[in-house]
C-alpha positions as CSV (number, residue, x, y, z in Angstrom):
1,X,122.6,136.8,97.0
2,X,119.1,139.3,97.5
3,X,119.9,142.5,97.2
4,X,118.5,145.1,100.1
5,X,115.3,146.0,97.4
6,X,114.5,142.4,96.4
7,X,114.0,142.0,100.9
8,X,111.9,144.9,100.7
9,X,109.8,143.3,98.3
10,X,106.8,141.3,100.0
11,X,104.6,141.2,96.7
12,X,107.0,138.8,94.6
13,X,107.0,139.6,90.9
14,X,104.8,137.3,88.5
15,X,106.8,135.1,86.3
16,X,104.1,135.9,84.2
17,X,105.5,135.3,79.8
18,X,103.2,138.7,78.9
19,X,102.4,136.4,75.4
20,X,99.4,134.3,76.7
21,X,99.2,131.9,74.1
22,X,100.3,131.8,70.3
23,X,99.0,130.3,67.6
24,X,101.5,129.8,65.0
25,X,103.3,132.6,64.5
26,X,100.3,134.7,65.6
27,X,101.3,136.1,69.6
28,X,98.4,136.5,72.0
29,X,99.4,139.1,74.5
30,X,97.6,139.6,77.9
31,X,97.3,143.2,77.1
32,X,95.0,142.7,74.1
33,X,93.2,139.9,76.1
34,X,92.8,142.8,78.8
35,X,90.8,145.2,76.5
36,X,88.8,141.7,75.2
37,X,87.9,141.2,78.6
38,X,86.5,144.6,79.5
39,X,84.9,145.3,76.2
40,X,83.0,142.1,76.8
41,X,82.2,142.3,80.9
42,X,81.0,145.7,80.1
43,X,79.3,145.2,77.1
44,X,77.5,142.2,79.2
45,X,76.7,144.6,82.1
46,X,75.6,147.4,79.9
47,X,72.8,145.3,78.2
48,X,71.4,144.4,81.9
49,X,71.3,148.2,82.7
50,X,69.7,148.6,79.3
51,X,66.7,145.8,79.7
52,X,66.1,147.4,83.0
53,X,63.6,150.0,82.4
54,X,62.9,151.3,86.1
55,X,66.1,152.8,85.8
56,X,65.8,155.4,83.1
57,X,63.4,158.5,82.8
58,X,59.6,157.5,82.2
59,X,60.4,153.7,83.1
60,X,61.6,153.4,79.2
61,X,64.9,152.3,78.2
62,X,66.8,154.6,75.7
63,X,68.3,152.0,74.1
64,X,67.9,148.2,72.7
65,X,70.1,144.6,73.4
66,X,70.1,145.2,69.9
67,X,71.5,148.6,69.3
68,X,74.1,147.7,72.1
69,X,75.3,144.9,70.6
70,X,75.6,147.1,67.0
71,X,77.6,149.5,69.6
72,X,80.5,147.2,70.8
73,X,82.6,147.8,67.3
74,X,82.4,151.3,67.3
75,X,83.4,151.3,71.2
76,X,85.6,149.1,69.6
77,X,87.5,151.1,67.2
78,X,87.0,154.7,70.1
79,X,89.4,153.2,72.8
80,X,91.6,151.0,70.1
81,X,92.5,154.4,67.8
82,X,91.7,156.6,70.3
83,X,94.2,155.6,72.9
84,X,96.8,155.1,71.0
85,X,96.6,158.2,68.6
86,X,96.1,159.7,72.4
87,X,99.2,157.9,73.5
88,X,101.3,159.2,70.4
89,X,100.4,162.9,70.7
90,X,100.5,163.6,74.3
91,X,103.4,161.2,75.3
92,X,105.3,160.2,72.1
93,X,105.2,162.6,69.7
94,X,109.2,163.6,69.3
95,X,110.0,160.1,68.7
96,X,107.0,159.3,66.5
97,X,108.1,161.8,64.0
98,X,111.4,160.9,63.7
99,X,110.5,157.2,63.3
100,X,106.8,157.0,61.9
101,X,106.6,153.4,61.8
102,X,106.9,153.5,65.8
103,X,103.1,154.6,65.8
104,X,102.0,151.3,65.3
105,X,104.3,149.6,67.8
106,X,101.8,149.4,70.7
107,X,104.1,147.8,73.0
108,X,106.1,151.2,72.9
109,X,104.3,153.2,75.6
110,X,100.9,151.7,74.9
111,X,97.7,153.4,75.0
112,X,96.6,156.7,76.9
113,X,93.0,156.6,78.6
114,X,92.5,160.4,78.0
115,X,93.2,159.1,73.9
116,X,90.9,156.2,74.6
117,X,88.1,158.5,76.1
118,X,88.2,161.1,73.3
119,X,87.7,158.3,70.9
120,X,84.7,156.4,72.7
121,X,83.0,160.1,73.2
122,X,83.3,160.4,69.3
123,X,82.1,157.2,68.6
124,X,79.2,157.9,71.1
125,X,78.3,161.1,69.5
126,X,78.1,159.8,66.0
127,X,76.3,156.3,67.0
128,X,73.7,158.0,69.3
129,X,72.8,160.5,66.4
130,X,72.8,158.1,63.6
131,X,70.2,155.5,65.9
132,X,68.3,158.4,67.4
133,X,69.8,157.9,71.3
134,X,69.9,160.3,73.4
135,X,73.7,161.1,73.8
136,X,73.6,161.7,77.5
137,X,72.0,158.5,78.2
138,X,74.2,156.9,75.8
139,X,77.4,158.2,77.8
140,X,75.6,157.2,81.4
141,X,75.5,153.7,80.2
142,X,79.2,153.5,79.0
143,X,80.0,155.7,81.3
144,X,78.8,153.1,84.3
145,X,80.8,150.1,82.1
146,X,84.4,151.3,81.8
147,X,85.8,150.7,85.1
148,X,85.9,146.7,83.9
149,X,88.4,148.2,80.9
150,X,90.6,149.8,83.3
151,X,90.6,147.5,85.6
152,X,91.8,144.7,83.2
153,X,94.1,147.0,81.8
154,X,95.8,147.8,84.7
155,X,96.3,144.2,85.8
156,X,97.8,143.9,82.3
157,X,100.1,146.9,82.8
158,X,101.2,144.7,85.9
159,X,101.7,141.5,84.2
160,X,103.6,143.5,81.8
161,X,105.8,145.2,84.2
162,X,104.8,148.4,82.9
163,X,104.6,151.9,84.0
164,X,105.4,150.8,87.8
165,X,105.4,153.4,90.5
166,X,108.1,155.5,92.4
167,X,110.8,154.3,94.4
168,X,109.6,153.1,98.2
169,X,110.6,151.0,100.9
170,X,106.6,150.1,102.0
171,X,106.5,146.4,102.8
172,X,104.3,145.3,99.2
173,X,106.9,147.2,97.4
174,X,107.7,145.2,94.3
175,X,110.9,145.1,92.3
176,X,109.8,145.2,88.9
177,X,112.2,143.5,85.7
178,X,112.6,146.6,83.6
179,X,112.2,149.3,86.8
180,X,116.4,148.4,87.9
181,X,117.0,146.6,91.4
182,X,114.8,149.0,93.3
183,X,111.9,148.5,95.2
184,X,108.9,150.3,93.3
185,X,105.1,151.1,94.4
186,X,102.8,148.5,92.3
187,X,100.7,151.6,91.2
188,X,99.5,149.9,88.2
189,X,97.6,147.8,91.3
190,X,96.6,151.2,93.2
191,X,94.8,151.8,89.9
192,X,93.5,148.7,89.2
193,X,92.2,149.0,92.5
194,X,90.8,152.6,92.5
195,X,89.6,153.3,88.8
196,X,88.4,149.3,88.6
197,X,87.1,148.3,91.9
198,X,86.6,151.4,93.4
199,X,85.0,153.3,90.5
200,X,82.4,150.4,89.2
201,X,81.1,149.9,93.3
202,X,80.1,153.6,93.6
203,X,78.7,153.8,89.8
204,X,76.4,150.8,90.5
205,X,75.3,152.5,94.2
206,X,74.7,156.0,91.9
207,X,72.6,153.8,89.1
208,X,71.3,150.9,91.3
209,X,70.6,152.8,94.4
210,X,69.6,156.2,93.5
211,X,68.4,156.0,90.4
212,X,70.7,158.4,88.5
213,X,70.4,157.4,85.0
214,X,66.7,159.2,85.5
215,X,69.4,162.5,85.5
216,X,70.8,161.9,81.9
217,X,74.4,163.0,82.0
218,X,74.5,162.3,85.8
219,X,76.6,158.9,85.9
220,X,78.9,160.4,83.4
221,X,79.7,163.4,85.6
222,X,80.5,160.5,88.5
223,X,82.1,158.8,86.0
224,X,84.8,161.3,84.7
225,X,85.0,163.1,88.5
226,X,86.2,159.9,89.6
227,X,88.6,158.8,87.3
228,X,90.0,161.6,87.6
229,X,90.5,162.5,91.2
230,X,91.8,158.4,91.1
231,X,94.4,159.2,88.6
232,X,95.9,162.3,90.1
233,X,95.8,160.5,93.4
234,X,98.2,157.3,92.1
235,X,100.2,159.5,89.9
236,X,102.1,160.9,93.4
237,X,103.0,157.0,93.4
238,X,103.8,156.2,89.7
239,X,106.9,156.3,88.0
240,X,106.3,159.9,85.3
241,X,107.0,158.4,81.6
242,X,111.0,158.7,81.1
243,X,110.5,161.2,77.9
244,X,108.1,163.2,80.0
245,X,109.8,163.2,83.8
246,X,107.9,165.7,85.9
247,X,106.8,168.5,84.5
248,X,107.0,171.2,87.4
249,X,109.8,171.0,90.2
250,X,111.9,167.5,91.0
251,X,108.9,165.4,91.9
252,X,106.1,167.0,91.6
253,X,102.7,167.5,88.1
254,X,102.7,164.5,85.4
255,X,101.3,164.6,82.1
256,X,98.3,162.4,83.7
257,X,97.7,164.9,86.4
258,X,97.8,167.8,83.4
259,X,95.1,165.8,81.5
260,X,93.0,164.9,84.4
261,X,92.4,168.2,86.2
262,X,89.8,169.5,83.5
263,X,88.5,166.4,84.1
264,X,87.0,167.2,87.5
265,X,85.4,170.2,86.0
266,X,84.1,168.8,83.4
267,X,82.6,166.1,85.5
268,X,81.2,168.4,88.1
269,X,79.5,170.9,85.0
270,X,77.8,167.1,83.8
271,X,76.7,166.5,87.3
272,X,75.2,170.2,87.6
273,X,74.1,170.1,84.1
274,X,71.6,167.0,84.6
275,X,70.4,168.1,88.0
276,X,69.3,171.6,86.4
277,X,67.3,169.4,83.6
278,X,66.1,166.8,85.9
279,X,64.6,170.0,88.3
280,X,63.1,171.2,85.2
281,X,61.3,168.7,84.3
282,X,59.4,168.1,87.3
């Protein structure tokens, strides 16, 4: 007998096993096939930016196939360490002390992007200095690649039937296995859609269209403005992590809206930044 959620639900869960294959006694899961899939789309796209010299200042690419390809492991090791020492600290930190060995359980909570950011900017830093890149040209071109990572990541969080959105009755609600018998908001979909989709279209018009990799640190002001303002948009639709709740009032600031406000301002200060040194040059 349906129950009144399981009517409202025109977007029928995926029967989807989360283990994609196994070999042996070795699990594959879709979530680590989601990070393979973005690391390598955008590693892909990032070398066609990088052979295309009209886009960068004085027609010259900053960078090589070769240095790109040298890249991948330590963008690698940024997002893989990154997100989930991000994850541990600003989500799961209580009950990672009291049980250490949960730090390595990735399937308890995951990964954070913020983590996952912090790690790729270090990685950036220390590759670009150690080749002899120039950093901001470095972060443009990452920068203009990540939205195929959070896109596959978010469709994995789906499959997964993971952090799922806030109780609704809209008509593609979704009643999710481990969210109770209620209709929920698919917001891992919202920001599959917004920080995927969205996100990589407007990058490519910025770096395509108007040239703004000739503005080093440009893209990566887009870049972070946009994920950002993406983020705190879906979070008034997603489910707050149940150690967390909401932070302020009954239903209102998240830990993701906490960690993406500085985001817009540090976005905007990147876009200002590489205007001022793009005028200057002139």
């Amino acid at each position: 007998m349906p129950t009144a959620a399981n009517l409202l639900a025109i977007i029928p869960f995926p029967d989807i096993d989360p283990i994609a294959f196994s070999i042996g006694p070795l699990a594959i899961h879709w979530y680590g096939l989601a990070y393979v899939a973005g690391i390598l789309l955008g590693w892909a796209y990032a070398r066609r930016i990088a052979a295309n010299d009209s886009l960068w200042p004085g027609n010259v690419s900053p960078i090589s196939k070769t240095q790109l390809d040298d890249f991948i492991v330590w963008a690698a090791l940024g997002v893989v360490l990154g997100g989930r020492l991000g994850y541990i600290f600003f989500y799961d930190l209580p009950a990672v002390l009291r049980t250490p060995v949960r730090a390595l359980e990735i399937w308890n909570g995951g990964m954070s992007f913020h983590g996952g950011l912090t790690g790729t900017t270090i990685a950036m830093i220390l590759f670009a200095r150690r080749n002899a890149i120039p950093v901001w040209s470095l972060f443009d071109i990452v920068a203009a690649v990540v939205p195929f990572g959070l896109f596959f990541g978010r469709i994995a969080n789906f499959i997964n039937g993971e952090l799922w959105g806030r109780l609704t009755d809209v008509p593609w609600a979704v009643v999710f296995p481990t969210g109770g018998p209620f209709a929920r908001h698919p917001s891992q979909l919202y920001e599959a859609g917004l920080e995927g989709i969205v996100l990589l279209l407007v990058l490519a018009a910025f770096v395509y269209g108007m040239r703004a990799l000739k503005s080093p640190g440009f893209i990566t002001g887009v870049f972070v403005c946009g994920y950002a303002l993406s983020r705190i948009f879906v979070e008034f639709f997603r489910e707050p992590d149940a150690q967390l709740g909401y932070l302020l009032g009954t239903n209102w600031l998240t830990m993701g809206m906490v960690l993406s406000f500085p985001m817009i301002l540090l976005g905007l200060w990147a876009m200002l930044r590489a205007r001022r040194q793009a005028a200057l040059q002139l």
